[in-house]
N, C-alpha and C positions, 0 to 999 in steps of 0.2 A: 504494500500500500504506500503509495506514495504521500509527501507531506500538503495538509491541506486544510485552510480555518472553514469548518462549518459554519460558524458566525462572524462574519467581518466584522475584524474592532474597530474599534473608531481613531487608530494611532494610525493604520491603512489609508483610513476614511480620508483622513486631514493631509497624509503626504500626497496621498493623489487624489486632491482635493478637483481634480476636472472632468473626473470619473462620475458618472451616477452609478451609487452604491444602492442608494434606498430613494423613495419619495415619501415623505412624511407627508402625512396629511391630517384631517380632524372628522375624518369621516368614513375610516377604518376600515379604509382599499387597501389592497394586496395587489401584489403583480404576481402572477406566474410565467413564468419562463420557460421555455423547452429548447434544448439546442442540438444541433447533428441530423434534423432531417431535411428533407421531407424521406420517408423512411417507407414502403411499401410495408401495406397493415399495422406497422405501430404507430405511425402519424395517425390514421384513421381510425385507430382505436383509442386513441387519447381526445381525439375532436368528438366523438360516440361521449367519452365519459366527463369532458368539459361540459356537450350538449347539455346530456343529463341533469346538469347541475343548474344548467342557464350560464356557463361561467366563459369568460373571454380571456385569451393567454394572448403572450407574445411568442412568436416562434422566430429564432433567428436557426436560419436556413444555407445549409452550403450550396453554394452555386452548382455546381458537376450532379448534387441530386433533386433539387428545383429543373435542369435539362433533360435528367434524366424519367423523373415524373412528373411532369406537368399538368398533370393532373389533381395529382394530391396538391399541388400548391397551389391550385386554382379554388377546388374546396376548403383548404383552410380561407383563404381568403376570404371565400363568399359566406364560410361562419363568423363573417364578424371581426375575425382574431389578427395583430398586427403580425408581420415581416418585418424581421430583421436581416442586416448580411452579418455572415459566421466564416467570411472568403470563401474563394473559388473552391481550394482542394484543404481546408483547412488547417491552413499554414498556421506552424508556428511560430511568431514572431520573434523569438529569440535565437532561433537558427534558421533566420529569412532575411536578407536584407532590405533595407527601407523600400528599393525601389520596386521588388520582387513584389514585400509584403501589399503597397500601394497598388499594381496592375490586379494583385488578385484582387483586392478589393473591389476594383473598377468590373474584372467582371463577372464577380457577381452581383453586382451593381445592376450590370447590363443583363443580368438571367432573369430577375425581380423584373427590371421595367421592361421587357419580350413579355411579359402575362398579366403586365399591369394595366389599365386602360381606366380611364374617366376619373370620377374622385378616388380612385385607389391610386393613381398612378403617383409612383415619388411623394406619396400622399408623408410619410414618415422617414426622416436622417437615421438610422438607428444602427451601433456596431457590436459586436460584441466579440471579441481576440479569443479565438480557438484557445484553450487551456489558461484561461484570463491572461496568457503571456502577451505583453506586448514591449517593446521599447520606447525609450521617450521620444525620439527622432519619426518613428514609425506612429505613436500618440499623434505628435504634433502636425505628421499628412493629415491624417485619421479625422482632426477636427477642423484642419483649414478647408479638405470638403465638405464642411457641414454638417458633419453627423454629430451626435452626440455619444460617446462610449459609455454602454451600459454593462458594468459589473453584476453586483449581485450584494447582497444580506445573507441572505441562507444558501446553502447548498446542499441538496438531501445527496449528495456523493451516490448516487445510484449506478454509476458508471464505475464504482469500485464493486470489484468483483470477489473482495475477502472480506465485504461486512454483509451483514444478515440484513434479508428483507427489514426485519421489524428495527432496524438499526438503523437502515433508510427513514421509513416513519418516524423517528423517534429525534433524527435530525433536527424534519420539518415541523412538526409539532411542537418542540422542544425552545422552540429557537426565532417562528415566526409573530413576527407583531404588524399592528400600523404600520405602513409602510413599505415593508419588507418585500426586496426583489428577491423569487425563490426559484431556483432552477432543478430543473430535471432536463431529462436527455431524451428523446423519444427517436430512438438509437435500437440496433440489435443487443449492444454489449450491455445496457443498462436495461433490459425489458423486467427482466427475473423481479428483481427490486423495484420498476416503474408500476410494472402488473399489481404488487401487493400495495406499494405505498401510493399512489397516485390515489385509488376512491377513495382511501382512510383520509387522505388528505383533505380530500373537498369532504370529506361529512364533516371532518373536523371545521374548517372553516364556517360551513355553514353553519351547522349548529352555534356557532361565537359569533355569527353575526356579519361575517367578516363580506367585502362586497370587490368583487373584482373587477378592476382593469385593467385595458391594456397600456404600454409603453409608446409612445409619438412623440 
């Protein structure tokens, strides 16, 4: 298991203070997050259990599988839910150079607006760096194209593959408030743990009240 804050501190918060980590508000929205698709049948099974709920996420999406299912990313879309870019081939930006890491950017950039049309279209700036790595050099493209770099608050680590289902849950529960950007993967490698902790999740929130939006 690699090293990883399930709850960003707020020492994080302040050095990378140009980051969205959380959105505080007074009216006890939550964001949810999902990253690594669009995924044949676990995209579609998480848009099923959002449904369900009435609930809207953010999905930041890799370019190469937005080309490759154009589909699934057309129906998330038309549930309501935002698009984000996650880069082309999910570059990591600490072993990518700025100009590398900036083209992948662009396109999948260009894979989003091929299926975007009307008030969707470039309707949202939103990024978010494969494995939250990114450099400051590589930050600094990142926001001169207008986006906004969206981190995170919780992370139910679903994509670790040595913690237990119910340890995934216990993350999210554990840990979300007002505010709180919370991510999952809707990914092959993180299903096992998405499958169990994903409905616990939304009962849980519902039940406290909690009202979701999405990220723009």
């Amino acid at each position: 298991m690699g090293f990883y804050w399930i709850k960003t501190n707020s020492i994080i918060k302040k050095i990378f203070s140009k980051y969205v980590w959380d959105l505080p508000n007074n009216e006890n929205k939550v964001y949810l997050t999902f990253d690594d698709g669009p995924t044949p049948q676990i995209t579609e099974w998480v848009l099923e259990q959002l449904h369900q709920h009435n609930a809207k996420a953010t999905f930041f999406f890799i370019g190469k599988n937005i080309e490759a299912y154009p589909s699934i990313f057309t129906k998330t879309i038309n549930g309501g839910h935002a698009i984000g870019n996650h880069t082309f081939n999910h570059l990591n930006g600490w072993k990518t150079s700025t100009e590398e890491y900036s083209t992948n950017i662009s396109l999948c950039d260009n894979a989003i607006s091929d299926l975007t049309v009307g008030d969707s279209k470039n309707k949202s700036k939103i990024f978010r760096p494969p494995y939250g790595k990114i450099t400051p050099k590589q930050a600094a493209k990142v926001l001169k194209k207008g986006y906004k770099i969206v981190m995170w608050d919780v992370l139910s680590a679903d994509f670790d593959q040595t913690i237990s289902r119910e340890k995934c849950l216990e993350n999210v529960v554990s840990n979300a408030k007002t505010g709180s950007i919370i991510v999952f993967h809707d990914s092959v490698k993180a299903f096992k743990n998405l499958e169990y902790a994903l409905p616990k999740v939304l009962d849980y929130l519902d039940k406290n009240n909690f009202i979701y939006e999405t990220i723009g």
